[in-house]
N, C-alpha and C positions, 0 to 999 in steps of 0.2 A: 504494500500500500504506500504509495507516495505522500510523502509526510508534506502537513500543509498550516499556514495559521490561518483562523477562521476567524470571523467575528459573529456573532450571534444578536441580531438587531432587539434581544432584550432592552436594550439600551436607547430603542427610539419605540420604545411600546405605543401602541394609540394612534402614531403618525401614519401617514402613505406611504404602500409598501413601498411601488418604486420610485418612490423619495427615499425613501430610508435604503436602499439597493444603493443610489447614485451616491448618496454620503458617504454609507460606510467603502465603498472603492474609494472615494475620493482621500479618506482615510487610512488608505493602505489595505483593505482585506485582499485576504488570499484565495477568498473562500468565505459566503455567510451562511450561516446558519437560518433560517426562517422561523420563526415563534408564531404559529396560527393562533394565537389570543384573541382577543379585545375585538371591537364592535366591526376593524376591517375587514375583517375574517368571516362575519355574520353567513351572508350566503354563500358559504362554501362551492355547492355544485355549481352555483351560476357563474362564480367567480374562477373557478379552475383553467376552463378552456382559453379565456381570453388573457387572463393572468400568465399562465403559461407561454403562452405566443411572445407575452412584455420580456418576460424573465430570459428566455433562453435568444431575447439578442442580446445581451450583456456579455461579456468576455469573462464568463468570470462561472463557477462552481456552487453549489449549494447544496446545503444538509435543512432537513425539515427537522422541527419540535411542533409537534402536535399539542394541543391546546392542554395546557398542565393543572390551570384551578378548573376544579371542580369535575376532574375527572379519577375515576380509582376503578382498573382493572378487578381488584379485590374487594368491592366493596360488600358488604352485606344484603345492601339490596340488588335484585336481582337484576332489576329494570335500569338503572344505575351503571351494573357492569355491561348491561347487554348495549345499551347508550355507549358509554366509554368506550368500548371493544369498535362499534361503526366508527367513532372519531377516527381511530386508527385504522380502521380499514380507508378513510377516506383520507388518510393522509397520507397511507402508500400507495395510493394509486397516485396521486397528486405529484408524490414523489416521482412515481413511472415516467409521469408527463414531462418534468425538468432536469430527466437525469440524477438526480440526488445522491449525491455521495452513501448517505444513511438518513434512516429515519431514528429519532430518539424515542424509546420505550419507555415508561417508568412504570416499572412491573406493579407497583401498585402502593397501597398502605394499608396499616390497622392501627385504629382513632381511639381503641379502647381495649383495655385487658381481657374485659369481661367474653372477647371474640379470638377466637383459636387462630393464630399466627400460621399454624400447619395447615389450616383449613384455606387461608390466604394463598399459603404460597402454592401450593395445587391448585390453584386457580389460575395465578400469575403462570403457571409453568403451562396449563391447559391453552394458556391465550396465547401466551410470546408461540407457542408452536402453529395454532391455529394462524397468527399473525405472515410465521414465515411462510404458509404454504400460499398466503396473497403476496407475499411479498418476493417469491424467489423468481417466478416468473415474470416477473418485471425489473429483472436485476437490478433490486434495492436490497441491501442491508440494513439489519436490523441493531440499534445500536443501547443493549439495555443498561439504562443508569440505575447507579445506589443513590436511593431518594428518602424519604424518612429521618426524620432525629429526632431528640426528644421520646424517645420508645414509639414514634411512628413508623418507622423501617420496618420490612418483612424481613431482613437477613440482620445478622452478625457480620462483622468481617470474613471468619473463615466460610461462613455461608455462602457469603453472596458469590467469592471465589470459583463457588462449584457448583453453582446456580444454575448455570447453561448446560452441564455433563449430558444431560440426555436431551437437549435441544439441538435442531439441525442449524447446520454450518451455517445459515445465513445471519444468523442471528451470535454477535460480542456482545462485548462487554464497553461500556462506557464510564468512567469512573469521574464523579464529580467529586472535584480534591475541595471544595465547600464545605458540603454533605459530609464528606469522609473526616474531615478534621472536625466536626460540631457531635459527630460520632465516637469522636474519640479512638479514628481506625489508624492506621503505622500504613499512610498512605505509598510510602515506596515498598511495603511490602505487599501491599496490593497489584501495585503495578508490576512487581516483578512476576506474581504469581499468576496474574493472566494477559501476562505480555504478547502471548503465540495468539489468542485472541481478540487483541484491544482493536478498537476500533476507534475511539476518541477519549479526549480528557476536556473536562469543562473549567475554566478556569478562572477561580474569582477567588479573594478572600475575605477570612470574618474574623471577628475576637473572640472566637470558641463560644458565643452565646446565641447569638440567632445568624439567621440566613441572610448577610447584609448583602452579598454580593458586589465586591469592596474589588477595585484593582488590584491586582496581585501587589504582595507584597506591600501592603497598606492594613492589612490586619497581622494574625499571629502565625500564622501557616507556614512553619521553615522548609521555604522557596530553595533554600540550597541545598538541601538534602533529596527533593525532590528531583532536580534537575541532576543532581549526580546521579540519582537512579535513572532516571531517563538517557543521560548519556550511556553511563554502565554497559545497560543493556539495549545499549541504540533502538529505543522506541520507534518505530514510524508508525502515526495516527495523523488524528486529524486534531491542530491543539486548538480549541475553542474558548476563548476569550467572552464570558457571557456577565458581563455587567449591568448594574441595578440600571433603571430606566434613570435617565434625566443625570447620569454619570457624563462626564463632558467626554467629547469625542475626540481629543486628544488624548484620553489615559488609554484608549487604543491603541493607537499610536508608540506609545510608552509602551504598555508590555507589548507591543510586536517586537520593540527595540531590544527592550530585556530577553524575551526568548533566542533573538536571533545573535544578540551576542553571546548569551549562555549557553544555547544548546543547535543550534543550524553552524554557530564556527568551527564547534570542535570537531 
């Protein structure tokens, strides 16, 4: 996989897509990631085919994130998952139509004790596979993230590791070094342990309390330890820079600068 930086238009939430496509190039991406969120996104089907036609004159690569509030693979209610599960079937086709490097999965959550975690994750494992068999014939990859903190996660660290074991090749692992740090996870030992797998890293950081989604190396998250494990074991993914909305558009800029002097020189 050719190693890429990406930007992920978190960061222009709410705005016009291809307003937010022409900044982030004009910004340096290498590569964006799309967030189907917020009110632009409303009529998906109607928007697909002309949307598509916009996106693929651009010179430039994308990864989709399918709409993240208020969606849960795992949910308790039934109507809920069966909802959730079309979101993602309609955003690997979507992907089909632009070429998409990967689509983001977030296998799911559990909001309360009182609901079996095993009972979760057989679901999460039932879907991501259901997922790939729309998603392999349209060569898209499936790129599943550790989501959950605060005892919302379906996995542990060594869990989510071997998560995938009996899911089909279309579908890695994506690791948000966010998530992983407010987890309390030994993020380069994650990366090391599904390196032959990875498919992307999302890259923000926090003060180990909530989900600020902070430029790197603007919270607590030791960036240099990370980065030797990435070199170490010469990673190539896809690094995704996904910043809080309304974060200026030069701290882009800035960690493209930081990765590529820390880890594209060596």
């Amino acid at each position: 996989m050719k190693t890429t930086i990406s930007y992920s238009d978190l960061i222009l939430l709410n705005n016009n897509i291809l307003d937010n496509v022409n900044q982030l190039i004009e910004h340096g991406a290498d590569q964006i990631e799309l967030m189907m969120d917020a009110e632009k996104w409303n009529d998906m089907e109607l928007l697909f085919e002309p949307l598509a036609k916009e996106l693929n004159k651009f010179p430039i690569q994308y990864s989709i994130h399918p709409p993240a509030w208020d969606i849960n693979l795992t949910s308790e209610n039934k109507e809920i998952r069966n909802a959730s599960f079309n979101e993602y079937k309609k955003a690997i086709e979507f992907a089909g139509m632009i070429k998409a490097r990967h689509v983001v999965i977030h296998p799911g959550f559990c909001y309360s004790p009182i609901f079996k975690k095993e009972t979760a994750k057989q679901r999460a494992h039932d879907s991501i596979n259901r997922l790939c068999e729309i998603a392999e014939p349209l060569n898209v990859r499936l790129a599943v993230e550790n989501v959950g903190y605060h005892g919302t996660s379906l996995y542990t660290q060594d869990e989510f590791v071997v998560s995938l074991q009996d899911t089909a090749e279309t579908a890695g692992y994506l690791i948000d070094v966010g998530h992983a740090h407010l987890n309390r996870w030994d993020v380069s030992e994650v990366i090391h342990a599904v390196k032959d797998r990875l498919i992307g890293l999302h890259l923000h950081d926090n003060g180990g309390l909530s989900d600020d989604h902070l430029p790197i190396t603007e919270g607590k998250i030791n960036w240099e330890k990370i980065i030797r494990t990435i070199n170490d074991d010469q990673i190539q993914c896809d690094f995704i820079l996904e910043y809080a909305p309304a974060t200026s558009l030069e701290k882009l800029k800035a960690g493209k600068d930081i990765l590529s002097q820390k880890v594209f020189s060596c």
